[in-house]
C-alpha positions, -999 to +999 in steps of 0.1 A: -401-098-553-427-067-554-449-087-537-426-099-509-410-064-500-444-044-501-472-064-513-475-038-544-485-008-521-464+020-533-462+040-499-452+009-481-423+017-457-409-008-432-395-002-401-358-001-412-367+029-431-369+014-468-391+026-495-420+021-520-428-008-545-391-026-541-386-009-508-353+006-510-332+024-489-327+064-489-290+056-496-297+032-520-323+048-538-302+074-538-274+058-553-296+046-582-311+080-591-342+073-575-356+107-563-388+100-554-390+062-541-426+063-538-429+069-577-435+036-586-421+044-623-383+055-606-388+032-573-390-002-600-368+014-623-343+015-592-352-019-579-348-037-613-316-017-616-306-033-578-313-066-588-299-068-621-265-058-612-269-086-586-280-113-614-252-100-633-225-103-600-236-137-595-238-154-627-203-141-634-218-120-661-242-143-679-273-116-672-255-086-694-236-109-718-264-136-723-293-124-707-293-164-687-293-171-651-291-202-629-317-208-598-284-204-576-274-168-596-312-162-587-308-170-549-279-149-543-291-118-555-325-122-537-302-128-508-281-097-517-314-077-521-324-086-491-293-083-469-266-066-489-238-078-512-219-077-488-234-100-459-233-125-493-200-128-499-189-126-462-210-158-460-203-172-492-237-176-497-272-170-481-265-155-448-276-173-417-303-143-411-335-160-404-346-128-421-331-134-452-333-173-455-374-168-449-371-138-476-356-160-506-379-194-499-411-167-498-398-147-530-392-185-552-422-197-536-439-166-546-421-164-583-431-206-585-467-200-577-473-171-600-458-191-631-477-221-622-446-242-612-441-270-587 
């Protein structure tokens, strides 16, 4: 995901305004207790916090209670990373952003590559 949102550059900023390694938002780095967002330490501390209450959201709780999560679970939240809870569940699903729907193939393609899957 890292590699996706900033390609491990630390002062990376995009043109929406977000943030650092995971490249978050002022208001959501904010919100996570991230005060520096280009401290990589607090920025991935933030982002892993993001994402794992996203795992945890869409595999009905499986990522706190069981520490497991399905390919789907794993979808969702990339897709909630990337576009908001919110645009999610309004759409029941991956959003129809092209944004978003080019984000989550690059991030499993990415996530495939690195562990040597097909």
């Amino acid at each position: 995901m890292v590699l996706a949102e900033s390609g491990f550059r630390p002062d990376a900023v995009s043109r929406a305004g977000a943030m650092g390694l995971g490249q978050l938002m002022p208001g959501t780095a904010r919100g996570l207790g991230v005060s520096n967002p280009f401290d990589p330490v607090q920025n991935l501390a933030g982002a892993i916090r993001l994402l794992h209450g996203h795992l945890n959201t869409y595999s009905g709780g499986r990522a706190y209670r069981e520490g497991t999560v399905s390919w789907n679970d794993i979808i969702l939240a990339m897709a909630a990373y990337n576009a908001g809870s919110g645009a999610v569940r309004k759409y029941g699903g991956v959003p129809p952003y092209r944004e978003t729907q080019t984000y989550v193939k690059r991030v499993i393609a990415l996530y495939k590559q690195l562990c040597g899957m097909k």
